[in-house]
Every structure is written in structure tokens, then in C-alpha cells.
N, CA, C, O and CB atoms as a CASP TS submission, in Angstrom:
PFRMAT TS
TARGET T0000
AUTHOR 0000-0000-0000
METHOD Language model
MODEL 1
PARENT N/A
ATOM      1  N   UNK     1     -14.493  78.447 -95.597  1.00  0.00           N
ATOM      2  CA  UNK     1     -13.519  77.509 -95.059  1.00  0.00           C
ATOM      3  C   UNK     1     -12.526  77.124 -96.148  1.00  0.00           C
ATOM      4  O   UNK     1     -13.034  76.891 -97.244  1.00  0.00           O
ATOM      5  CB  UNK     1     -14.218  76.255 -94.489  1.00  0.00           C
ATOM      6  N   UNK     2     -11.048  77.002 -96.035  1.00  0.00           N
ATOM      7  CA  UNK     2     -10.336  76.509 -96.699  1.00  0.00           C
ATOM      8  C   UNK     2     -10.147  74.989 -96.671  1.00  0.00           C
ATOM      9  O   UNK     2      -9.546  74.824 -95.610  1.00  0.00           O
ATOM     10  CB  UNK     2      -9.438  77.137 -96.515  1.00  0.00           C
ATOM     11  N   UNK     3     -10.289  73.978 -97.140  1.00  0.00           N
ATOM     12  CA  UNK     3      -9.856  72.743 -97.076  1.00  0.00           C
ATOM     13  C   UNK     3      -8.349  71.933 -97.484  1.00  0.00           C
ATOM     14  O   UNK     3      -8.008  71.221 -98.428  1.00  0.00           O
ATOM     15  CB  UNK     3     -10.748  72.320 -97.699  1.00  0.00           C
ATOM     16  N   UNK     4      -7.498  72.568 -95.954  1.00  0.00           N
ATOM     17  CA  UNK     4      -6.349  72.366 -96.074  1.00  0.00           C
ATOM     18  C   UNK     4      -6.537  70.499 -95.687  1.00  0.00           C
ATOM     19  O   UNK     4      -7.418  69.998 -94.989  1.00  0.00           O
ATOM     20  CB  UNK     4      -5.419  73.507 -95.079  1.00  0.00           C
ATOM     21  N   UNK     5      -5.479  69.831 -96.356  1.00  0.00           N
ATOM     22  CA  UNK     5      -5.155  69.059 -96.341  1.00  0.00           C
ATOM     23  C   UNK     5      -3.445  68.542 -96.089  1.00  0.00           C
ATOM     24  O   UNK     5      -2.679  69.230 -96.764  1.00  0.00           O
ATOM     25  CB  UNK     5      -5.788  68.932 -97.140  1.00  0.00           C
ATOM     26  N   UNK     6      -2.674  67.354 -95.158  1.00  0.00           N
ATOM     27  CA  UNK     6      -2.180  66.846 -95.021  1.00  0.00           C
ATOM     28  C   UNK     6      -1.986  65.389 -95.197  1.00  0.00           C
ATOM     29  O   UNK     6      -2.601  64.447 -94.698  1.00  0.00           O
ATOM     30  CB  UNK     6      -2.172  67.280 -94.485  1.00  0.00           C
ATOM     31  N   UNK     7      -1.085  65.419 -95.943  1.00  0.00           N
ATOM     32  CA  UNK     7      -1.068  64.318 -96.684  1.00  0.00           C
ATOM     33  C   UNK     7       0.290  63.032 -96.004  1.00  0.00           C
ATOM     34  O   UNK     7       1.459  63.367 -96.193  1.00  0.00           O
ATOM     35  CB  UNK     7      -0.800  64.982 -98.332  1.00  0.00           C
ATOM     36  N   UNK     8       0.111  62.089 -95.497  1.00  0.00           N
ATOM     37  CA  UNK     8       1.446  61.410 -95.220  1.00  0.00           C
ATOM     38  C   UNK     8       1.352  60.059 -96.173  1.00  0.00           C
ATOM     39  O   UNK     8       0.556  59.742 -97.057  1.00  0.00           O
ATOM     40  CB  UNK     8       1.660  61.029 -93.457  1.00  0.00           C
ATOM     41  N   UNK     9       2.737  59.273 -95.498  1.00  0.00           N
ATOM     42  CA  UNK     9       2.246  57.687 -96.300  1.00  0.00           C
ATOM     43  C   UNK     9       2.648  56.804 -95.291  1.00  0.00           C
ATOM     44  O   UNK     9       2.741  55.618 -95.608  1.00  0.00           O
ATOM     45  CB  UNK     9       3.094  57.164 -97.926  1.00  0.00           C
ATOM     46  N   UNK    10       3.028  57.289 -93.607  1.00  0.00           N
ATOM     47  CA  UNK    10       2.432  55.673 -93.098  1.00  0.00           C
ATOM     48  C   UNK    10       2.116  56.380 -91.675  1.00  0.00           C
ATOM     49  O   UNK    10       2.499  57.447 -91.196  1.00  0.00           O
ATOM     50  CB  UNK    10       3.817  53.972 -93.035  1.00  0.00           C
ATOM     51  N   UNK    11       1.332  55.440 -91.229  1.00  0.00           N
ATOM     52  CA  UNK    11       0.741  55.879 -89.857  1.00  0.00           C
ATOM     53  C   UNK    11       1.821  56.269 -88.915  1.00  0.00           C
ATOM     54  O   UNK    11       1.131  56.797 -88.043  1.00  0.00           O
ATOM     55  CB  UNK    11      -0.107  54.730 -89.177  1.00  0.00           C
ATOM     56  N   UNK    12       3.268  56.386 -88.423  1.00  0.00           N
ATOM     57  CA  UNK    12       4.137  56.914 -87.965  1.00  0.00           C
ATOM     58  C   UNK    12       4.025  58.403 -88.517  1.00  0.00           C
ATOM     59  O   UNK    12       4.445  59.175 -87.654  1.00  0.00           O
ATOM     60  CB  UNK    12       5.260  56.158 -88.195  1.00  0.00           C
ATOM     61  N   UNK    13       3.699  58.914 -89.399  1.00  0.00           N
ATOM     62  CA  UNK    13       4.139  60.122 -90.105  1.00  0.00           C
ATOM     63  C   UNK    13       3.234  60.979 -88.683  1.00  0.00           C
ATOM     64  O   UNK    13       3.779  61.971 -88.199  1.00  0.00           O
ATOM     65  CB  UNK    13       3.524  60.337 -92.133  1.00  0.00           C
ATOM     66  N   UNK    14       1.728  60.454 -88.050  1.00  0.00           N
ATOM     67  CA  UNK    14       1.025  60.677 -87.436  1.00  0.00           C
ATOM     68  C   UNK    14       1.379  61.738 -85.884  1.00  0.00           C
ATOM     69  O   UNK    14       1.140  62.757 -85.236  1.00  0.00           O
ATOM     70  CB  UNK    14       0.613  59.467 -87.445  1.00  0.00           C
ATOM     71  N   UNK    15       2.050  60.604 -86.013  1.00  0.00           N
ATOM     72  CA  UNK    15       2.484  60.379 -84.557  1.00  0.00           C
ATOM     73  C   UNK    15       3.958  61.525 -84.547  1.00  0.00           C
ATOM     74  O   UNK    15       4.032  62.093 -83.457  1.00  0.00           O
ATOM     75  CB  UNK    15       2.907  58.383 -84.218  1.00  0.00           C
ATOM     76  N   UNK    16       4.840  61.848 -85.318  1.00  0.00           N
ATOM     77  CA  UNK    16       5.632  62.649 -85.846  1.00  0.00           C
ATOM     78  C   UNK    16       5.556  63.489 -85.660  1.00  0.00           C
ATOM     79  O   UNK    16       6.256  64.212 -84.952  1.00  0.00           O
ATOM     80  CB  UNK    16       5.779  62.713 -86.670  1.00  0.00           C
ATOM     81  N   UNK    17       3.989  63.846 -86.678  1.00  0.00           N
ATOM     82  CA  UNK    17       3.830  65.423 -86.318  1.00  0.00           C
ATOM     83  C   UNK    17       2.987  65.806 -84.969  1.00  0.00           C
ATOM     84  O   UNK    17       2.699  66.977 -84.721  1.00  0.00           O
ATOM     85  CB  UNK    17       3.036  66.163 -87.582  1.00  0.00           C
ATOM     86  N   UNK    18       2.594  64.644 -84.064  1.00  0.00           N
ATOM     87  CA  UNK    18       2.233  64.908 -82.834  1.00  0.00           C
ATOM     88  C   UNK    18       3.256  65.592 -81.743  1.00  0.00           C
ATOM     89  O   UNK    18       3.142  66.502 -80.921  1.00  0.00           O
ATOM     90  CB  UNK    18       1.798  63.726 -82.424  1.00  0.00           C
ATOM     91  N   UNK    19       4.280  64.730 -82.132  1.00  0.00           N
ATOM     92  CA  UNK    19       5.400  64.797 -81.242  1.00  0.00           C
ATOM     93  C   UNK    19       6.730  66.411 -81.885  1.00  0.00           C
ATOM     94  O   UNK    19       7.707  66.817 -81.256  1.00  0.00           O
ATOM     95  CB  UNK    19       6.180  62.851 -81.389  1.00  0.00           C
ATOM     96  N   UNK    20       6.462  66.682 -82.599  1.00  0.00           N
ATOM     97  CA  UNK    20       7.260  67.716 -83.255  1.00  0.00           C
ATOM     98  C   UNK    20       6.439  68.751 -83.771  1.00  0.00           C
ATOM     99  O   UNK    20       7.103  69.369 -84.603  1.00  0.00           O
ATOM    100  CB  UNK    20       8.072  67.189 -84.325  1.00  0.00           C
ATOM    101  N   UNK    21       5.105  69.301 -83.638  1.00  0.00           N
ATOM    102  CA  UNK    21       4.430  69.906 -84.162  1.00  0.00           C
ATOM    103  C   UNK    21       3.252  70.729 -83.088  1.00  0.00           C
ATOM    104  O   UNK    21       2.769  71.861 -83.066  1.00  0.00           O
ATOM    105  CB  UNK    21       4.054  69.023 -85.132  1.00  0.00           C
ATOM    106  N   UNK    22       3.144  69.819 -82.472  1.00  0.00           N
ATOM    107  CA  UNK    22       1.829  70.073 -81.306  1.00  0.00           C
ATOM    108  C   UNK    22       2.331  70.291 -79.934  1.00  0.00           C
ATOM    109  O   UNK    22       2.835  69.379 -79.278  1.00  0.00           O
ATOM    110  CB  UNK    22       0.755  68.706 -81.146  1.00  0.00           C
ATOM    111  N   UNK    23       2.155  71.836 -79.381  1.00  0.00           N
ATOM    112  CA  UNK    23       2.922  72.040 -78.449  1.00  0.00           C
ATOM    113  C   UNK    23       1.988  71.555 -77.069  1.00  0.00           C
ATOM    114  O   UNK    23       0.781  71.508 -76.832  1.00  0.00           O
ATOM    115  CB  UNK    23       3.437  73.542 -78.561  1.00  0.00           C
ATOM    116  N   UNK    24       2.938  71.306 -76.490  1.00  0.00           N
ATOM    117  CA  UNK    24       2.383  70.420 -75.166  1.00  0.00           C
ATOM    118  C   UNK    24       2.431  69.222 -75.000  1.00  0.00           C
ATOM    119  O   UNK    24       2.691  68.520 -74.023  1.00  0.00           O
ATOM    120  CB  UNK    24       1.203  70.472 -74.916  1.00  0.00           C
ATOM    121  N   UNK    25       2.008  68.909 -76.616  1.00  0.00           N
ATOM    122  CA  UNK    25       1.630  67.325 -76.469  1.00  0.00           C
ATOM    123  C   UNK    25       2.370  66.785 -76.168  1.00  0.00           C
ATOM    124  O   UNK    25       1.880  66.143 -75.240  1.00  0.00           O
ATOM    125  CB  UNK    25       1.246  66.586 -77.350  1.00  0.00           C
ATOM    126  N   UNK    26       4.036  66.314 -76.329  1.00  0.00           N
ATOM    127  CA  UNK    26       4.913  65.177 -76.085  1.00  0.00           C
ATOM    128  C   UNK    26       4.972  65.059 -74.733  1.00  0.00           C
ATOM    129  O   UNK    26       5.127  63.933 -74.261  1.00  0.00           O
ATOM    130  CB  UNK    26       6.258  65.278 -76.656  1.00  0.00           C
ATOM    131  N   UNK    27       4.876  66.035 -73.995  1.00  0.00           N
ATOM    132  CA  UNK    27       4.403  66.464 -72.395  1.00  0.00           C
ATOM    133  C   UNK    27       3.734  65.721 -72.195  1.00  0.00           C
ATOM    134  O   UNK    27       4.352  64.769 -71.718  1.00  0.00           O
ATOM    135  CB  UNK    27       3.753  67.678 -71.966  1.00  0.00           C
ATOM    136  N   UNK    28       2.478  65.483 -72.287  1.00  0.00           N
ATOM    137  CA  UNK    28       1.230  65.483 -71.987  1.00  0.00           C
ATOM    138  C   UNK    28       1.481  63.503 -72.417  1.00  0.00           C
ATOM    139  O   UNK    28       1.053  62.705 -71.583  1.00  0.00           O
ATOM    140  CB  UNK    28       0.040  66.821 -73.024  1.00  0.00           C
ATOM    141  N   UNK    29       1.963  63.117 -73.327  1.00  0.00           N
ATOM    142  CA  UNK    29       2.364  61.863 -73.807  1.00  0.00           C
ATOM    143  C   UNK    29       3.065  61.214 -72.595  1.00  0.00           C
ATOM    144  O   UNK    29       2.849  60.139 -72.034  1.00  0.00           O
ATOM    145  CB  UNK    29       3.281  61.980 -75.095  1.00  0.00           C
ATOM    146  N   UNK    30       3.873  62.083 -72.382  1.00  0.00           N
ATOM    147  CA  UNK    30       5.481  61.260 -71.992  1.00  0.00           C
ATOM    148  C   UNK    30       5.403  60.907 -70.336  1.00  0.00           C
ATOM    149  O   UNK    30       6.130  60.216 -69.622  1.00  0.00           O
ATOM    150  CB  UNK    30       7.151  62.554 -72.297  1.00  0.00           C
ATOM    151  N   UNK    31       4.141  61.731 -70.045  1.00  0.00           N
ATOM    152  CA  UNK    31       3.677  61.688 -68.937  1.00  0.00           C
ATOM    153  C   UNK    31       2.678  60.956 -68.153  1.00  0.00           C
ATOM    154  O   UNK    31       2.201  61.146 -67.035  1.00  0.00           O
ATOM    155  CB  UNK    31       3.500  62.493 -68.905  1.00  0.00           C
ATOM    156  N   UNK    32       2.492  60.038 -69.084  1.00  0.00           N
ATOM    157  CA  UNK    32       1.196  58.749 -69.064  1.00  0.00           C
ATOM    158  C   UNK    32       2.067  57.632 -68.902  1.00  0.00           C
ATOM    159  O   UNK    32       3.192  57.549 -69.395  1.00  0.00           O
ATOM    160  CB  UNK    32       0.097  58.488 -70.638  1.00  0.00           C
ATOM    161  N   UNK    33       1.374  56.577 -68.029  1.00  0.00           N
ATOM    162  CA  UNK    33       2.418  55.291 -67.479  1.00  0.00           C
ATOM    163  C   UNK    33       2.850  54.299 -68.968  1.00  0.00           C
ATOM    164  O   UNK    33       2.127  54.682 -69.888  1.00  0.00           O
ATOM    165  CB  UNK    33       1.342  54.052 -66.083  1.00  0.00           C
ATOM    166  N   UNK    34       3.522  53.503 -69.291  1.00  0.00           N
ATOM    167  CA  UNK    34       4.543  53.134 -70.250  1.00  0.00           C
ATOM    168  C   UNK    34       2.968  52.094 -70.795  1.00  0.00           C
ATOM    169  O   UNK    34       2.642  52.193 -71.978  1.00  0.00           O
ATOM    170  CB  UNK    34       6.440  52.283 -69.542  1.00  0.00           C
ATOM    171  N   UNK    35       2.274  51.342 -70.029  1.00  0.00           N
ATOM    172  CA  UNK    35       1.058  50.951 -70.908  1.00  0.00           C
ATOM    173  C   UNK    35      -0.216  51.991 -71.220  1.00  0.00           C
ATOM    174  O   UNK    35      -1.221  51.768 -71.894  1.00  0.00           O
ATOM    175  CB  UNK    35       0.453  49.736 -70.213  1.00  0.00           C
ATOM    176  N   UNK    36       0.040  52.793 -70.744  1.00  0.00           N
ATOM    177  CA  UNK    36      -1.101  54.154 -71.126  1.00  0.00           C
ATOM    178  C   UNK    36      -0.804  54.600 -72.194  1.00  0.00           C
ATOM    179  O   UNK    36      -1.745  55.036 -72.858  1.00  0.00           O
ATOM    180  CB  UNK    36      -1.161  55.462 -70.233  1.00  0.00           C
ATOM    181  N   UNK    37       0.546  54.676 -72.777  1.00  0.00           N
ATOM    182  CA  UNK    37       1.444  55.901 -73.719  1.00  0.00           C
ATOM    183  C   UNK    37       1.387  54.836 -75.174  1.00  0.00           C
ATOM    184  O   UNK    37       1.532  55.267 -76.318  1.00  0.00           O
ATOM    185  CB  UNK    37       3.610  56.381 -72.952  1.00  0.00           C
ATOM    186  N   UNK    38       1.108  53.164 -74.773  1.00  0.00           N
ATOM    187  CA  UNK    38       1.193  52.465 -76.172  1.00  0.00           C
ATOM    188  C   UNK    38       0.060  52.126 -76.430  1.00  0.00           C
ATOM    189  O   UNK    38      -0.230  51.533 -77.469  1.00  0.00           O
ATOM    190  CB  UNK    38       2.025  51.313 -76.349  1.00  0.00           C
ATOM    191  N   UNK    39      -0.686  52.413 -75.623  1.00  0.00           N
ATOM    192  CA  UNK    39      -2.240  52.322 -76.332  1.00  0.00           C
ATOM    193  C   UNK    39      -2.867  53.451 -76.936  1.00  0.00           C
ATOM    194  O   UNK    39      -3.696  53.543 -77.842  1.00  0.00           O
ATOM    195  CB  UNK    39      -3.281  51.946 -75.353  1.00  0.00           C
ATOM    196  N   UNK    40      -2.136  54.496 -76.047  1.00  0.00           N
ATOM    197  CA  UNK    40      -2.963  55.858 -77.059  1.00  0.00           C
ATOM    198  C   UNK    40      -1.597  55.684 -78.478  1.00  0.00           C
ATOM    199  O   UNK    40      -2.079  55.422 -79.580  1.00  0.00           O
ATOM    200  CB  UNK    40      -2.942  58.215 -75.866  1.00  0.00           C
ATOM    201  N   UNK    41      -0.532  55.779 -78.439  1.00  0.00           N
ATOM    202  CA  UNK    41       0.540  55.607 -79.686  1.00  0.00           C
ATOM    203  C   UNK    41      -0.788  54.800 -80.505  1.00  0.00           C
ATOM    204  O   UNK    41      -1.531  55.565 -81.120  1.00  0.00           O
ATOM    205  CB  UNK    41       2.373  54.469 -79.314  1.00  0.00           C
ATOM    206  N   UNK    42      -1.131  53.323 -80.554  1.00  0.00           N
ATOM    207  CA  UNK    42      -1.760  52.240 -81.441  1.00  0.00           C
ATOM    208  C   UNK    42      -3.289  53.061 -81.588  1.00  0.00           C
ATOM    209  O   UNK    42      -3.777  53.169 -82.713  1.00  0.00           O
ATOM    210  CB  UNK    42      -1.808  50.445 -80.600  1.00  0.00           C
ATOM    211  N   UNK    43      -3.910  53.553 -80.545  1.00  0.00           N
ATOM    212  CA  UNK    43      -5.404  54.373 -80.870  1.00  0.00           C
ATOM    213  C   UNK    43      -4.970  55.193 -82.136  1.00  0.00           C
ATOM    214  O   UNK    43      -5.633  55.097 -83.169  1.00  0.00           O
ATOM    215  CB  UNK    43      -6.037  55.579 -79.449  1.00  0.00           C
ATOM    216  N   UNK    44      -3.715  56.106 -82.057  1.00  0.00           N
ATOM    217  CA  UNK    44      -3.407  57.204 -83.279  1.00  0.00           C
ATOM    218  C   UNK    44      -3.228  56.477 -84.447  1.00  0.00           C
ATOM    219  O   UNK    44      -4.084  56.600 -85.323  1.00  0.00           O
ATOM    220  CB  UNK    44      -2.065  58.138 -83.097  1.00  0.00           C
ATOM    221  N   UNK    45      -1.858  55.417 -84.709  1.00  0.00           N
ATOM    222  CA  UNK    45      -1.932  54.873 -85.527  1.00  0.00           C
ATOM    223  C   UNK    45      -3.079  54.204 -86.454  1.00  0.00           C
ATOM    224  O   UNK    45      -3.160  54.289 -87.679  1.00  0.00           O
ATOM    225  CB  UNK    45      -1.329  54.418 -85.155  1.00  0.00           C
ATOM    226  N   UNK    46      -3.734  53.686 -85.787  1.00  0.00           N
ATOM    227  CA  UNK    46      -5.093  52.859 -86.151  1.00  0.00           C
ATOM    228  C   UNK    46      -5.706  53.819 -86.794  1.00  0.00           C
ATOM    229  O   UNK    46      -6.097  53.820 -87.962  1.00  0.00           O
ATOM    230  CB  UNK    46      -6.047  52.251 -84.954  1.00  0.00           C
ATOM    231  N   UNK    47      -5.787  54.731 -85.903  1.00  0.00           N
ATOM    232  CA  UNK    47      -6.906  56.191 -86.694  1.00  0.00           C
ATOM    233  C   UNK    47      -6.236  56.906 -88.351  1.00  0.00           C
ATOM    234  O   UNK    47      -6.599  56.918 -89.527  1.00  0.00           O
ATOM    235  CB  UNK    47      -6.823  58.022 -85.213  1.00  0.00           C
ATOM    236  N   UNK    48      -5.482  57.251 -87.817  1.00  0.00           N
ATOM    237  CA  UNK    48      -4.460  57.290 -88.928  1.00  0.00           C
ATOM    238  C   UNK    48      -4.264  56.322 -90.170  1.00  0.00           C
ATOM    239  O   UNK    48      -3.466  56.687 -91.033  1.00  0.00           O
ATOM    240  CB  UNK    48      -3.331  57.221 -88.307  1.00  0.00           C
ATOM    241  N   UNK    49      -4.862  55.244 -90.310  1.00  0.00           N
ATOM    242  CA  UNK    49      -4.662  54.031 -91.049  1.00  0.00           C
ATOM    243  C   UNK    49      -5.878  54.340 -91.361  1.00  0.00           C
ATOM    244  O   UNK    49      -5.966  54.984 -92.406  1.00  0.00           O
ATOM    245  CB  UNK    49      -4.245  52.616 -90.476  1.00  0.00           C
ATOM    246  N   UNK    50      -6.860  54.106 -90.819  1.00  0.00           N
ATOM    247  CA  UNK    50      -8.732  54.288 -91.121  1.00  0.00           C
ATOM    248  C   UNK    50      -8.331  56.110 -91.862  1.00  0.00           C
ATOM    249  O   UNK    50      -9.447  56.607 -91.706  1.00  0.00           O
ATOM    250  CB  UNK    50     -10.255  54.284 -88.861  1.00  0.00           C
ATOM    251  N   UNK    51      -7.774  56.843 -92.276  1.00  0.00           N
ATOM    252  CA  UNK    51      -7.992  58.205 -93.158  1.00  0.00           C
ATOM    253  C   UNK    51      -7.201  57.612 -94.707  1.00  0.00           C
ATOM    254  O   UNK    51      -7.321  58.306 -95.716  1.00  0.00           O
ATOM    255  CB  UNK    51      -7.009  59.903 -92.269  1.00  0.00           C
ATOM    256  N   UNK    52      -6.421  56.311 -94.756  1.00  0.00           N
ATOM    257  CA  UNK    52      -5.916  55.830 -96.150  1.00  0.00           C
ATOM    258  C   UNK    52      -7.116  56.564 -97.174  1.00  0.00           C
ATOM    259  O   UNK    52      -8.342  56.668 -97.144  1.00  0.00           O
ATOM    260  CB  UNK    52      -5.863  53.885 -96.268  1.00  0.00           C
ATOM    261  N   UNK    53      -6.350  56.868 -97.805  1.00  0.00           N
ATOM    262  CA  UNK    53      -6.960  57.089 -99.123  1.00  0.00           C
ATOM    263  C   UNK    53      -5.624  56.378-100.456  1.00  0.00           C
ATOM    264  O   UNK    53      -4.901  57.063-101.181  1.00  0.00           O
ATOM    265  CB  UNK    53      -7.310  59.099 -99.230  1.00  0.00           C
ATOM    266  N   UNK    54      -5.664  55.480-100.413  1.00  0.00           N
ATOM    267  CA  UNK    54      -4.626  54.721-101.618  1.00  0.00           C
ATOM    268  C   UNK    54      -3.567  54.580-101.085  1.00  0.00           C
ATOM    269  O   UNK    54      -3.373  53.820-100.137  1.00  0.00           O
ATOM    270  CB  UNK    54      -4.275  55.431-102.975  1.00  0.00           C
ATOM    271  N   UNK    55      -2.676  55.336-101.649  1.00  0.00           N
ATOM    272  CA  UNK    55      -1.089  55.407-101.008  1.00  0.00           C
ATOM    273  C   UNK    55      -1.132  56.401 -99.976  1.00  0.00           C
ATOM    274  O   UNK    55      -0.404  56.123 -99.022  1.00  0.00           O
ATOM    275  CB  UNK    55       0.165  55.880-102.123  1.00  0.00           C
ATOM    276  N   UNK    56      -1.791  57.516 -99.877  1.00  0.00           N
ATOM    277  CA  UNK    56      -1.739  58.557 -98.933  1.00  0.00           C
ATOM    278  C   UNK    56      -2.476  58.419 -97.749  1.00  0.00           C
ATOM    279  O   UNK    56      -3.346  57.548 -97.722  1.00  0.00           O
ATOM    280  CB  UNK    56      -2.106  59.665 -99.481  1.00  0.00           C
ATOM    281  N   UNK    57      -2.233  59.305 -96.512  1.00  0.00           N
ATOM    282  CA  UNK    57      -3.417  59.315 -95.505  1.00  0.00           C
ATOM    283  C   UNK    57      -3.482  60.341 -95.107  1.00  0.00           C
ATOM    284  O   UNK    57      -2.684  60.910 -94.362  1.00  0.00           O
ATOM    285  CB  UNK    57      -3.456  58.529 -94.440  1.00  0.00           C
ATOM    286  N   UNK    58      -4.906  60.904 -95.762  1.00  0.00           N
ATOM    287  CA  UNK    58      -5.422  62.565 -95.901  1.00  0.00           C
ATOM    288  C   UNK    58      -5.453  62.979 -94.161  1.00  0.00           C
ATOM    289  O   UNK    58      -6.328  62.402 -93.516  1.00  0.00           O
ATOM    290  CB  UNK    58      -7.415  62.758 -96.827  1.00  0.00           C
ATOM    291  N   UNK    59      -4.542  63.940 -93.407  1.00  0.00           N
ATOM    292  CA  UNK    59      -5.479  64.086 -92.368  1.00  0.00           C
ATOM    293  C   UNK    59      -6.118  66.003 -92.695  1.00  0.00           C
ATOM    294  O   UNK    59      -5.384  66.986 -92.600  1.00  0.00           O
ATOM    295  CB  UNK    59      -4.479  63.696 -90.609  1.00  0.00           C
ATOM    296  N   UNK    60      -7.473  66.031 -93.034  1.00  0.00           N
ATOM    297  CA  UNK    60      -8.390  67.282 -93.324  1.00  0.00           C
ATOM    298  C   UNK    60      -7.611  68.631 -91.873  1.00  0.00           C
ATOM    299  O   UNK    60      -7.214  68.519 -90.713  1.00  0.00           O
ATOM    300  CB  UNK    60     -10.617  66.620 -92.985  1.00  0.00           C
ATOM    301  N   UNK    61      -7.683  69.189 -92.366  1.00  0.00           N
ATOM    302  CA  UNK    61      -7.460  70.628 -91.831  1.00  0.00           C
ATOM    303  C   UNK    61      -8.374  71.929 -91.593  1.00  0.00           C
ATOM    304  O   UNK    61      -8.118  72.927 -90.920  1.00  0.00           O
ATOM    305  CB  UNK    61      -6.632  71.057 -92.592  1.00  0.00           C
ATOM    306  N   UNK    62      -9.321  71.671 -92.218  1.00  0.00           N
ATOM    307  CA  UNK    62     -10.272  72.982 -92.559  1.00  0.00           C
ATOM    308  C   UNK    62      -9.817  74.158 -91.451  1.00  0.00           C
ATOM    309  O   UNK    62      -9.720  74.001 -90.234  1.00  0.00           O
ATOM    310  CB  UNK    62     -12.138  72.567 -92.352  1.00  0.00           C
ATOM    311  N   UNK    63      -9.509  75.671 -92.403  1.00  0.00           N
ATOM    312  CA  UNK    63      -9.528  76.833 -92.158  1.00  0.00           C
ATOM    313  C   UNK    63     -10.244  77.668 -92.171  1.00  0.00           C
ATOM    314  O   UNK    63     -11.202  77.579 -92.939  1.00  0.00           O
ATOM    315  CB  UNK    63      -9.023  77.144 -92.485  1.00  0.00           C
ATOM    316  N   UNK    64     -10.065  79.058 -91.175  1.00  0.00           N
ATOM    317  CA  UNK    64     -11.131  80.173 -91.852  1.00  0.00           C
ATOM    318  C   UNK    64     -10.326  80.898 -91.928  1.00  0.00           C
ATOM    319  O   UNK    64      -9.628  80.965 -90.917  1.00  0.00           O
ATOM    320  CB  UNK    64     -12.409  80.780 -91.221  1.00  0.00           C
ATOM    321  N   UNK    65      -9.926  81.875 -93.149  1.00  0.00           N
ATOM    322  CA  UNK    65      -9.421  83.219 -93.535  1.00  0.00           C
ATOM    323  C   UNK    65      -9.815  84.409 -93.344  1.00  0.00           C
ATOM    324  O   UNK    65     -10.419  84.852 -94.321  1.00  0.00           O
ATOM    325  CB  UNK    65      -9.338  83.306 -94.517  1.00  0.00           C
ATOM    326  N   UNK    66      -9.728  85.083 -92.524  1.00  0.00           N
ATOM    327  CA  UNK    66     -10.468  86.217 -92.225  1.00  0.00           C
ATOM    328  C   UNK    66      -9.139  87.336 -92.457  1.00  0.00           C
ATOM    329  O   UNK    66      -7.965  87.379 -92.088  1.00  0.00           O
ATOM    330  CB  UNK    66     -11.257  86.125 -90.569  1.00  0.00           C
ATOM    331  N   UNK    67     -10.125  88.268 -93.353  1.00  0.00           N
ATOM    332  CA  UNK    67      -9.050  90.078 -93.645  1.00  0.00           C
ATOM    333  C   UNK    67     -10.326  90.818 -92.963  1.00  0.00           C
ATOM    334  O   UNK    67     -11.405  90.451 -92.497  1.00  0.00           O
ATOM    335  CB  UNK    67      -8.595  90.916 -95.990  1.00  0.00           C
ATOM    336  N   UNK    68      -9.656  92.028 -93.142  1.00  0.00           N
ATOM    337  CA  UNK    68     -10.137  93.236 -92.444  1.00  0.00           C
ATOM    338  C   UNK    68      -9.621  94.530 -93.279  1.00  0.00           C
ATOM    339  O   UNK    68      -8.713  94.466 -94.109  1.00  0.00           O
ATOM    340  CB  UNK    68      -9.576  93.246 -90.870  1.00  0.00           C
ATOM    341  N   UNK    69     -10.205  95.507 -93.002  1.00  0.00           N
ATOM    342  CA  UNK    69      -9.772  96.783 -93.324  1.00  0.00           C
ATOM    343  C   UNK    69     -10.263  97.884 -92.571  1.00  0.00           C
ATOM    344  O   UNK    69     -11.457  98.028 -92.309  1.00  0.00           O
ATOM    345  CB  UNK    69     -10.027  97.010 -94.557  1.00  0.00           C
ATOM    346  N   UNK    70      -9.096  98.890 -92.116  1.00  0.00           N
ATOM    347  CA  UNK    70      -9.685 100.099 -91.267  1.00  0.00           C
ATOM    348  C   UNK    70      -9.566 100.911 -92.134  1.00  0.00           C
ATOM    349  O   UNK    70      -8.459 101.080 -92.646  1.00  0.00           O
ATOM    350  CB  UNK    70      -9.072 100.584 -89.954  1.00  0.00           C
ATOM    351  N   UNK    71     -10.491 101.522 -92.476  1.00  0.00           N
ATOM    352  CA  UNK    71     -10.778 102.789 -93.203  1.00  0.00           C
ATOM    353  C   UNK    71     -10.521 104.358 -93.025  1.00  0.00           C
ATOM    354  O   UNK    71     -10.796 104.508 -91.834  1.00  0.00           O
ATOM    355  CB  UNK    71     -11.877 102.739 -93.260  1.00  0.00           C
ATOM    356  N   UNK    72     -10.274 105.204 -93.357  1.00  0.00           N
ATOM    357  CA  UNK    72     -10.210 106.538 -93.272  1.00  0.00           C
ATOM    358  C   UNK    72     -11.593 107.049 -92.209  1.00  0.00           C
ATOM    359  O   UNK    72     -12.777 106.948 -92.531  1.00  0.00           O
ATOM    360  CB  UNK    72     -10.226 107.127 -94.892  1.00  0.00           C
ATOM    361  N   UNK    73     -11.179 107.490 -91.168  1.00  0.00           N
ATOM    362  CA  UNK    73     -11.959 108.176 -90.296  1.00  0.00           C
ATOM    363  C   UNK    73     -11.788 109.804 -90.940  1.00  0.00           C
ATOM    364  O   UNK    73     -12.369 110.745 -90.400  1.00  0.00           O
ATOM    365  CB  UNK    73     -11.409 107.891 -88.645  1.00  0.00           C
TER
END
């Protein structure tokens, strides 16, 4: 596993890359009634605040790298 990491500095940065990064999602957001859409917004933030690490807020990534090789038949 690779331990990619993302790093922001305020709980908006969160929500950012939800909305510009994650396909479907702003869909899937924009489509929940106007008190549905600010409670999940404050659930992210909050969560996002609980990953602080000092000035930063780590959100973990972990990868798997997988190569291959076809060989001479």
C-alpha cells in the first residue's frame, strides 16, 4: 500500500474537493432538500476538523500499485 496523503488547512478545503473532484457527487448533493444538504455540508466539515493534525488536516489515501509484465511466448 502506498500512504498517499492530502493535506488541507480548513475544513472548506473538504468540501471543495467534494464538489470539484468527485464525480457525481455535487449531483447527488445538490439534490437533497436545502436542510438535508447543510447537515451533511456541517457532518463533512466536522469530520474534516476531527483529521487536524496542527495546522494541517491529513485526509489518508492509501493505494495499491500494481505492474505487470508479458513475457516472450
Amino acid at each position: 500500500m502506498l500512504p498517499l496523503v492530502w493535506d488541507a488547512s480548513q475544513p472548506s478545503d473538504a468540501l471543495d474537493l467534494i464538489y470539484k473532484s468527485v464525480v457525481r457527487m455535487p449531483m447527488i448533493l445538490n439534490a437533497q432538500p436545502e436542510p438535508a444538504r447543510k447537515r451533511i455540508h456541517e457532518a463533512i466539515l466536522a469530520g474534516a476538523e476531527e483529521r487536524r493534525d496542527g495546522a494541517a488536516i491529513r485526509f489518508a489515501f492509501p493505494a495499491a500499485m500494481v505492474t505487470g509484465h508479458v513475457g516472450d511466448r
